[in-house]
C-alpha positions as CSV (number, residue, x, y, z in Angstrom):
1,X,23.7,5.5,4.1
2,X,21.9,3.7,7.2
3,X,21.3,5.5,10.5
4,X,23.0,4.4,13.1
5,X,20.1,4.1,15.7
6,X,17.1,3.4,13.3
7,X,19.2,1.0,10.1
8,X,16.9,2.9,7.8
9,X,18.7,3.5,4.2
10,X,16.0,5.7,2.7
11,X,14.7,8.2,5.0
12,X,17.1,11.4,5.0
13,X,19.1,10.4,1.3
14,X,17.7,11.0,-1.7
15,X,16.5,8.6,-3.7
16,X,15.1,7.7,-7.0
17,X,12.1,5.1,-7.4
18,X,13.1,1.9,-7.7
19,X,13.1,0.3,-11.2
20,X,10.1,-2.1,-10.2
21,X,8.0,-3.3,-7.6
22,X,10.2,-6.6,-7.0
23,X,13.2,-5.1,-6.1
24,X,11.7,-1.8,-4.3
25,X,12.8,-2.0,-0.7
26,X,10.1,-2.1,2.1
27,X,11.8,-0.8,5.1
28,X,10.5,-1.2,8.8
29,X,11.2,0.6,12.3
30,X,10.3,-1.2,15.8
31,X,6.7,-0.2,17.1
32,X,6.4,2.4,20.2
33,X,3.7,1.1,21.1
34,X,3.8,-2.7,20.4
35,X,0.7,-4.3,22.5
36,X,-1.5,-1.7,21.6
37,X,-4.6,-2.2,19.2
38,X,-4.2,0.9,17.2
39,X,-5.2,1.3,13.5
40,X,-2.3,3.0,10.6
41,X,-3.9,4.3,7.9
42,X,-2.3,5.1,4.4
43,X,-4.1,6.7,1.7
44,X,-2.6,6.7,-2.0
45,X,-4.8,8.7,-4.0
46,X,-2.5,9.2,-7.2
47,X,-1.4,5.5,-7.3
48,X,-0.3,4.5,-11.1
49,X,0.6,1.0,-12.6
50,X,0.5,-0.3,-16.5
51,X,-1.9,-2.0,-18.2
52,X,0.1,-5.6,-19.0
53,X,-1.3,-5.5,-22.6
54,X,-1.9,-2.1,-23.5
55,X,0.9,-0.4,-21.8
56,X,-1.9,2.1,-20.9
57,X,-1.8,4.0,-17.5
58,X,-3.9,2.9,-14.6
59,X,-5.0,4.9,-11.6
60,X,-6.2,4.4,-8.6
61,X,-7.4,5.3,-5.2
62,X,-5.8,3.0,-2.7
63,X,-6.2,3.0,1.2
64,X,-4.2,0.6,3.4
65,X,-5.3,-0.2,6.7
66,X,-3.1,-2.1,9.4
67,X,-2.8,-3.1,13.0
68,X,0.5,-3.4,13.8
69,X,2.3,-5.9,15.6
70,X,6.4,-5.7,16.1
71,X,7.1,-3.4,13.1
72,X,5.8,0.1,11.6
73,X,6.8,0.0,8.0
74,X,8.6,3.5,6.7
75,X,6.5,5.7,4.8
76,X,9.5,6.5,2.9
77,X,9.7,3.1,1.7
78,X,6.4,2.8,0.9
79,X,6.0,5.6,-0.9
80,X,9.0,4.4,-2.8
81,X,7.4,0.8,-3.5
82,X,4.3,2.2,-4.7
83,X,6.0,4.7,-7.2
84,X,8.1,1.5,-8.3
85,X,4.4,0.7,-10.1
86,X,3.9,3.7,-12.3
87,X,6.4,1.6,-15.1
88,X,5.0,-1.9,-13.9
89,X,2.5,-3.8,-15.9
90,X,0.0,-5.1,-13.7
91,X,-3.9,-6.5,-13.8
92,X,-5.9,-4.7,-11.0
93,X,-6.2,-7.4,-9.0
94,X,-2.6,-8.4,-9.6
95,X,-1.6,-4.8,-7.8
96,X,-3.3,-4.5,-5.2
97,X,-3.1,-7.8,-3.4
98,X,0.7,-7.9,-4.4
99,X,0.8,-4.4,-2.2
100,X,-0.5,-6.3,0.5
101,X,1.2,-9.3,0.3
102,X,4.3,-7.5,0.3
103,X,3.5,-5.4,3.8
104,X,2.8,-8.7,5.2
105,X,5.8,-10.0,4.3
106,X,7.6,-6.7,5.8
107,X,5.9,-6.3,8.9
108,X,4.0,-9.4,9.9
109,X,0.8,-6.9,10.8
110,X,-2.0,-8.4,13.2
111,X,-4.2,-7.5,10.6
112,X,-4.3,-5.8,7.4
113,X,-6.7,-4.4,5.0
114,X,-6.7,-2.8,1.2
115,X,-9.0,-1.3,-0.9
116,X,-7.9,-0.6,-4.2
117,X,-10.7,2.1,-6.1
118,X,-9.6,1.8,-9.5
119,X,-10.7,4.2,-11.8
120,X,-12.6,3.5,-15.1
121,X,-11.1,1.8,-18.6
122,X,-13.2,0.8,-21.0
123,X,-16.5,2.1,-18.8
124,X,-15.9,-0.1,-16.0
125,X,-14.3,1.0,-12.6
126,X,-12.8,-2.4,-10.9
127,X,-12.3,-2.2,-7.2
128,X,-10.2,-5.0,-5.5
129,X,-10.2,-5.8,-1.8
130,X,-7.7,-7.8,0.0
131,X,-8.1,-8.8,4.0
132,X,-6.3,-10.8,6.0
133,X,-9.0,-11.3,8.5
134,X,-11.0,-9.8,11.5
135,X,-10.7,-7.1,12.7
136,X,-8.5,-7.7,16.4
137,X,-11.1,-6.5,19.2
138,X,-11.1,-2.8,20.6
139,X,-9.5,-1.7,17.0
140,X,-11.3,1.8,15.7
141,X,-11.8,1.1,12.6
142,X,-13.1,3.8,10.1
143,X,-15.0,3.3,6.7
144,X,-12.4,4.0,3.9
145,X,-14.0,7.0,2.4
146,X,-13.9,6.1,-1.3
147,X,-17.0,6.7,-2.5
148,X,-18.3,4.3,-5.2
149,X,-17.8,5.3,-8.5
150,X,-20.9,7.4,-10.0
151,X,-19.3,8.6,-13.6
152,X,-21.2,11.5,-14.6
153,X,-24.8,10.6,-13.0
């Protein structure tokens, strides 16, 4: 059931994750501070999709960076969409710039970054990075904090 004030359908009910990532529901609230060059931060350190062939699991170690513009999206939502992965069979690459494709789409950002820090298959950790552009000036913006994969060294 929506709020009334906010239209939100997620927050506050309980909710299972949606069957995929395709029909998972991105979900938006207005920005307080719209004009402001601030930086939002997520960090997704348990983040699961399928291997398309194997039907293995794949983990990684996202972080999602944006400047918003109009729209904040709900964390619910997102946490939501990026469950919707854990039965989706994806290529590394395919994930993570889907992920921020898709918060484009939704919120229409003044700028967006992802880092995806995928963990080791086969011996080789694959890390995908998707940008839409510069940074916008006076924007804070901190390294990501993955460190580079070491394996046992």
């Amino acid at each position: 059931m929506a709020t009334e004030e906010t239209g939100l359908t997620l927050l506050g009910a309980t909710t299972a994750p949606p069957a995929s990532p395709d029909v998972a529901v991105l979900e938006t609230v207005e920005n307080p501070h719209e004009g402001e060059a601030y930086l939002v931060r997520f960090t997704c350190p348990e983040f699961t999709a399928l291997c398309p062939i194997t039907g293995q699991p794949d983990f990684a170690h996202l972080v999602i960076d944006y400047v918003p513009d109009r729209l904040l999206v709900e964390s619910k939502s997102l946490k939501l969409f990026l469950a919707a992965f854990r039965n989706h069979g994806g290529f590394h690459e395919a994930c993570t710039v889907s992920i921020a494709r898709r918060l484009i789409d939704a919120t229409a950002p003044r700028w967006l970054r992802i880092g995806g820090y995928w963990y080791p298959r086969g011996g080789i950790p694959i890390d995908v990075f998707y940008q839409t552009g510069a940074v916008p000036d006076g924007v804070w913006v901190p390294d990501q904090g993955v460190p580079p994969y070491r394996g046992r060294g």
